[in-house]
C-alpha positions, 0 to 999 in steps of 0.5 A: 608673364614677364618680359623675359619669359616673353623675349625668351620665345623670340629666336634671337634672345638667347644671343643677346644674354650672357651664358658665361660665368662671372669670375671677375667685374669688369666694367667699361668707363666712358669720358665725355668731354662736357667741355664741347656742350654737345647735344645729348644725341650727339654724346649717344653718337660719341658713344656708339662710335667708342664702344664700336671701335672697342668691339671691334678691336677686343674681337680681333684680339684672343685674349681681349676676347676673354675678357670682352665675354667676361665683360658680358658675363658680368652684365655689361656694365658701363659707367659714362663720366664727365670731364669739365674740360678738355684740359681735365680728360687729358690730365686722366688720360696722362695717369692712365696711359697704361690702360687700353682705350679709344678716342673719339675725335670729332669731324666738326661737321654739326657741334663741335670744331674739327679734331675736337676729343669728344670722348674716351672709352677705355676697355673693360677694366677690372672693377677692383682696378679703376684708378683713382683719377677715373673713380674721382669724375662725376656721373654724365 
């Protein structure tokens, strides 16, 4: 028996898959601003915080909608990239400007000093839409 034989017998599964059909690739691409040397669970608290803003505001917006469930049909991808340095997130930031995101602005309470940009995630994008200068950064 594999695992998805065995989930599937749990009431909640089912919510967790995508039903939908996968018209067009969309993937999500987070920055972490290697620049700050955040712990690894700091970067996965970064993380989270990111991709529950995007949530939260992709739900409160009908046509963000359809694409956070064409997101999720197509798997859910999310590529996690790094800027060497502050200085190199914000020359992406200033190409990107036309695409929708979130900043994660740091407290400085445990790693990093106050109002430090941590990391960016921009809204599903189209696979055949990433811009060069997103394509062009290193895996985390």
């Amino acid at each position: 028996m594999n695992i998805i034989d065995i989930l599937s017998e749990y009431p909640d599964f089912s919510e967790s898959t995508a039903m939908e059909t996968c018209d067009e690739d969309y993937r999500i691409y987070i920055l972490v601003n290697k620049q700050l040397n955040l712990s690894p669970g700091k970067v996965g608290a970064q993380v989270g915080h990111g991709i529950a803003d995007i949530v939260e505001n992709m739900m409160a917006d009908k046509r963000n909608r359809k694409i956070w469930k064409q997101y999720k049909a197509c798997g859910s991808t999310k590529i996690v990239l790094k800027a060497k340095t502050t200085q190199e997130l914000i020359s992406v930031l200033d190409q990107t400007k036309h695409l929708q995101k979130t900043y994660v602005i740091d407290q400085g309470r445990t790693q990093c000093p106050p109002d430090s940009l941590t990391v960016v995630v921009y809204y599903p994008i189209p696979f055949q839409k990433v811009p060069i200068c997103i394509k062009n950064l290193s895996l985390y």
